[in-house]
MDAnalysis code that builds the backbone (N, CA, C; Angstrom):
import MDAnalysis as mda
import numpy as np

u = mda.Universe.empty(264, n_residues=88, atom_resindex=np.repeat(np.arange(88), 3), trajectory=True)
u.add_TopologyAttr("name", ["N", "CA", "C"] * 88)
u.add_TopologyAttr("resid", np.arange(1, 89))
u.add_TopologyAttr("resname", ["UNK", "UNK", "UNK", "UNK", "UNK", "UNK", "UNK", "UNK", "UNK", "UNK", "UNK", "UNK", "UNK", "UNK", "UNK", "UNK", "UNK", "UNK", "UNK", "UNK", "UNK", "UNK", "UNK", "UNK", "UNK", "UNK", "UNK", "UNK", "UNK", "UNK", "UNK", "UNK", "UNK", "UNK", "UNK", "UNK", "UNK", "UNK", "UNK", "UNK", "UNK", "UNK", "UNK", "UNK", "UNK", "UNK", "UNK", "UNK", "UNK", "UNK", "UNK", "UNK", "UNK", "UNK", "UNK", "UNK", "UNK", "UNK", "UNK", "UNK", "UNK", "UNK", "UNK", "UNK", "UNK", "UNK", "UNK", "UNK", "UNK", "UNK", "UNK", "UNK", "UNK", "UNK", "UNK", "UNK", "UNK", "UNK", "UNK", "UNK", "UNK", "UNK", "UNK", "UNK", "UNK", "UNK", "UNK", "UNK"])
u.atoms.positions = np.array([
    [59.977, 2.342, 105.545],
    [59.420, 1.014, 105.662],
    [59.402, 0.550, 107.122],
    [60.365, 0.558, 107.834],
    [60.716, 0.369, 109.319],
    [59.307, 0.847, 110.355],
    [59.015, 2.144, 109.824],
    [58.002, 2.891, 110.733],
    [56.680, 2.321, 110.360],
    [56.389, 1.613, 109.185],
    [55.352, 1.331, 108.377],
    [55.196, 0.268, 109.485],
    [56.259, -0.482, 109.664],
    [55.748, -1.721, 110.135],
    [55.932, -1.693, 111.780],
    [56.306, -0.871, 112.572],
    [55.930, 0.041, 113.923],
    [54.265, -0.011, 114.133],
    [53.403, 0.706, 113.226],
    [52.617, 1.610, 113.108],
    [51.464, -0.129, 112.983],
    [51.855, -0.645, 112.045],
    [50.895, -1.980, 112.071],
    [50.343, -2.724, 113.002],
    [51.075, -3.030, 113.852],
    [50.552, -4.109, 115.023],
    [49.245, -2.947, 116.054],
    [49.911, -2.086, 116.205],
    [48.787, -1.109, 116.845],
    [47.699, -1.083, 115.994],
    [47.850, -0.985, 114.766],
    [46.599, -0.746, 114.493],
    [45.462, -1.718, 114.097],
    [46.260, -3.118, 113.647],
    [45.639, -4.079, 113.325],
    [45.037, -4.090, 114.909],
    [45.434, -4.381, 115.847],
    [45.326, -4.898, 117.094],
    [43.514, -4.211, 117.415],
    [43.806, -2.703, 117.034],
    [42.592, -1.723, 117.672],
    [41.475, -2.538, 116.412],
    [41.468, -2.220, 114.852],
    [40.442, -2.781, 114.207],
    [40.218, -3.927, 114.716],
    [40.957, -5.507, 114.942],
    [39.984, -6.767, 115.502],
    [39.794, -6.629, 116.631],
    [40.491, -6.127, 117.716],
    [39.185, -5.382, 118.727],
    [37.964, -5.234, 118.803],
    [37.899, -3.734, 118.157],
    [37.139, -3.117, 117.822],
    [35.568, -4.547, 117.291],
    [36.361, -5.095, 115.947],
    [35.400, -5.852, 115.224],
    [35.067, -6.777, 116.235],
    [35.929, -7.600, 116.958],
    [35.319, -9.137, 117.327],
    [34.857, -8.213, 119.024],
    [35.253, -7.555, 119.882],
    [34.733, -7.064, 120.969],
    [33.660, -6.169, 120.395],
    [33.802, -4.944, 120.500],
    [33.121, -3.532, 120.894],
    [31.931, -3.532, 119.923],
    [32.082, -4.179, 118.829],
    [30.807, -4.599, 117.715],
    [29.508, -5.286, 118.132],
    [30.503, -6.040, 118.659],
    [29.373, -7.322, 119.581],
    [27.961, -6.999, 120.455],
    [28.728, -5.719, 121.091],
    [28.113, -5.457, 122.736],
    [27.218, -4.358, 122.475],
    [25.826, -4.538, 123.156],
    [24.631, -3.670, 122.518],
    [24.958, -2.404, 122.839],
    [25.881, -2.476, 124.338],
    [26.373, -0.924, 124.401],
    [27.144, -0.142, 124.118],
    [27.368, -0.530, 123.043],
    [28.012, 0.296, 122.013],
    [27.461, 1.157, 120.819],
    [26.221, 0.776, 121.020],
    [25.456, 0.653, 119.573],
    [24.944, 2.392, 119.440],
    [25.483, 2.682, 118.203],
    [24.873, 4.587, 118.486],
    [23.534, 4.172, 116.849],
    [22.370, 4.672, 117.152],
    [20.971, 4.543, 116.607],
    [21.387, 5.017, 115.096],
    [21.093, 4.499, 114.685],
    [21.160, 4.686, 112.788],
    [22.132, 4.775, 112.121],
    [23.517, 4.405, 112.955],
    [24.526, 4.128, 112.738],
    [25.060, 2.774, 112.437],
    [24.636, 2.089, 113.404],
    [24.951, 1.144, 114.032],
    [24.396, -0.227, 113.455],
    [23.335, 0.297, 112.951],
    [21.948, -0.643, 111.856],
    [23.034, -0.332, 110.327],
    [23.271, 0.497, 109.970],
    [23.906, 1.074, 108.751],
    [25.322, -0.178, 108.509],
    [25.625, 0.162, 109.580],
    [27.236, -0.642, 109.809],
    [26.817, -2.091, 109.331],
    [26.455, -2.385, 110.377],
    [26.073, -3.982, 110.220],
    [25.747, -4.507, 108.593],
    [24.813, -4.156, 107.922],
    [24.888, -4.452, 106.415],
    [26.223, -3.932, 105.754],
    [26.847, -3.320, 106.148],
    [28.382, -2.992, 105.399],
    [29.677, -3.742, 105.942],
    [29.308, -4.735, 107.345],
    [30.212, -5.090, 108.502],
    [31.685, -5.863, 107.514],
    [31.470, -6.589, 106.555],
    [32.608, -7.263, 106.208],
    [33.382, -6.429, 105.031],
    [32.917, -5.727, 104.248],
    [33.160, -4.918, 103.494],
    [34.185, -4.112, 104.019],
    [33.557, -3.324, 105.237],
    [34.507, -2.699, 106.058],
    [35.689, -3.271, 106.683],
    [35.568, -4.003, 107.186],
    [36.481, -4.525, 107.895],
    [37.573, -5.403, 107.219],
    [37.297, -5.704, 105.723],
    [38.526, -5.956, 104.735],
    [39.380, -4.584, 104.204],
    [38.807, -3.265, 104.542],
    [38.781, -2.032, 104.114],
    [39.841, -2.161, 104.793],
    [39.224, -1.602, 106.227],
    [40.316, -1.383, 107.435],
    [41.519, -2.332, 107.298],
    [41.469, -3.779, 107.422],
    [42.924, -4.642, 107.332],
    [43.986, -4.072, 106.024],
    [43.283, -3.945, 105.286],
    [44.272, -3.407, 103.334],
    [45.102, -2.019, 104.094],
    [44.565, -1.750, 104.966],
    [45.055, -0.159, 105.271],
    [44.388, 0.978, 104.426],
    [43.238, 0.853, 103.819],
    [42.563, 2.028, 103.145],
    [40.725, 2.214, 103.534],
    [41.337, 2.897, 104.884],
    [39.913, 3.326, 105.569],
    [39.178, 4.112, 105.348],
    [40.188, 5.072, 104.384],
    [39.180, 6.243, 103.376],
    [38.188, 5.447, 102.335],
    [38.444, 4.578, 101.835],
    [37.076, 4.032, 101.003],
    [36.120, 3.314, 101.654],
    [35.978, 3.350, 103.213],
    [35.243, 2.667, 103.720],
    [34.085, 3.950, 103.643],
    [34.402, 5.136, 103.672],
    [33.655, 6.311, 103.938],
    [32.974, 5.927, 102.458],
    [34.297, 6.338, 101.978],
    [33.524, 6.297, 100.371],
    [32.657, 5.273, 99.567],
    [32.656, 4.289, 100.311],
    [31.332, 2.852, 100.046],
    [30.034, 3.252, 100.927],
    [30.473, 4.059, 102.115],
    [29.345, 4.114, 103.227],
    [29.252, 3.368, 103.785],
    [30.599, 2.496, 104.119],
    [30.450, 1.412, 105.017],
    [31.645, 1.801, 106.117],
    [31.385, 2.686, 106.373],
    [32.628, 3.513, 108.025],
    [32.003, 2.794, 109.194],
    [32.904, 2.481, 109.780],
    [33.177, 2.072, 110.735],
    [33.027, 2.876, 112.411],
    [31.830, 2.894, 113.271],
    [32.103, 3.486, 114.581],
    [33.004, 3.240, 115.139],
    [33.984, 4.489, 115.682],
    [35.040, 4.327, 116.779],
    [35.746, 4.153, 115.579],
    [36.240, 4.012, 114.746],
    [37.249, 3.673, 113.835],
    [37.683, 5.075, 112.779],
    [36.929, 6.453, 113.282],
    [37.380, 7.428, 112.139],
    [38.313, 8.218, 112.156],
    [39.156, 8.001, 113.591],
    [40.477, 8.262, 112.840],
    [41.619, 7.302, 112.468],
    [41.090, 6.270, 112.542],
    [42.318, 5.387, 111.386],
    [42.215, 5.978, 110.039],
    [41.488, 6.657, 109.667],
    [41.762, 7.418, 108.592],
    [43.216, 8.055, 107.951],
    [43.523, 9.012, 109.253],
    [44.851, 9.007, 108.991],
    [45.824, 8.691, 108.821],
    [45.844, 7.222, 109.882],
    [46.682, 6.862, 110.122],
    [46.862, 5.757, 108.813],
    [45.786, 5.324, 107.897],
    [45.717, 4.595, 106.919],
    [46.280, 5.409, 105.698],
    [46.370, 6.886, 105.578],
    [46.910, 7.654, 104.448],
    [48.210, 7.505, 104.731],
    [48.825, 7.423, 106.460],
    [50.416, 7.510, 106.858],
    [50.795, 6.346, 106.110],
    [50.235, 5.330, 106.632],
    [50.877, 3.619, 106.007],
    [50.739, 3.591, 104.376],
    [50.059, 4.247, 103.638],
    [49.998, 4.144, 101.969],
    [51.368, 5.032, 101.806],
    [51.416, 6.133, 102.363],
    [52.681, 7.211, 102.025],
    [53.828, 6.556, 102.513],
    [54.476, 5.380, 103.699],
    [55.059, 5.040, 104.384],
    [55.659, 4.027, 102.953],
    [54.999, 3.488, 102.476],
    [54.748, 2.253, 101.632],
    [55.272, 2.820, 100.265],
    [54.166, 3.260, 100.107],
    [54.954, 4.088, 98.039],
    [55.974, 4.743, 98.070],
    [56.360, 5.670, 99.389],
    [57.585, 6.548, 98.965],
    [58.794, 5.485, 99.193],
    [58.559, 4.671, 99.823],
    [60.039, 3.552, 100.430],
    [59.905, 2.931, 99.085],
    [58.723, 2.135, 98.265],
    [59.383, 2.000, 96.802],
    [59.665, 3.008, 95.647],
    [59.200, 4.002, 95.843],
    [59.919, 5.163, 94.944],
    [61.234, 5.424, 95.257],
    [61.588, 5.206, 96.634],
    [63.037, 5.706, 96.832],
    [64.427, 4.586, 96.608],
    [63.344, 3.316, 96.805],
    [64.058, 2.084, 95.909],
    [64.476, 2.105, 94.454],
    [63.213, 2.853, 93.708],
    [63.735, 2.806, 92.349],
    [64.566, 4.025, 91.759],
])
């Protein structure tokens, strides 16, 4: 649980970044991506905060610059269930 909550502030920090900066700015924008995103923009980005960035893929609403929080979103689910499995 300890590391779970280590691992949070970094990452929250990079997704509203990411969302309220690097989203914004046209130069960021990669072509047919970027059009894609935008109709998925809030969807995603409730994805990313829950900590489950793998269903953002799986809606088709992924996020540029954001694909490897992937992992790091499977670490925080495993961080999370095994600390209450090891509670009970």
């Amino acid at each position: 649980m300890v590391k779970m909550f280590r691992i949070w502030p970094a990452y929250l920090f990079l997704v509203i970044l990411l969302y309220l900066v690097i989203y914004q700015l046209p130069y960021f924008d990669i072509p047919g991506i970027s059009e894609q995103f935008r109709s998925h923009q809030y969807v995603s980005l409730w994805l990313f905060l829950f900590m489950v960035p793998h269903l953002a893929e799986y809606f088709n609403s992924s996020a540029p610059y954001l694909h490897h929080t992937y992992t790091i979103g499977i670490e925080e689910q495993f961080y999370l269930v095994w600390a209450l499995l090891m509670r009970v």
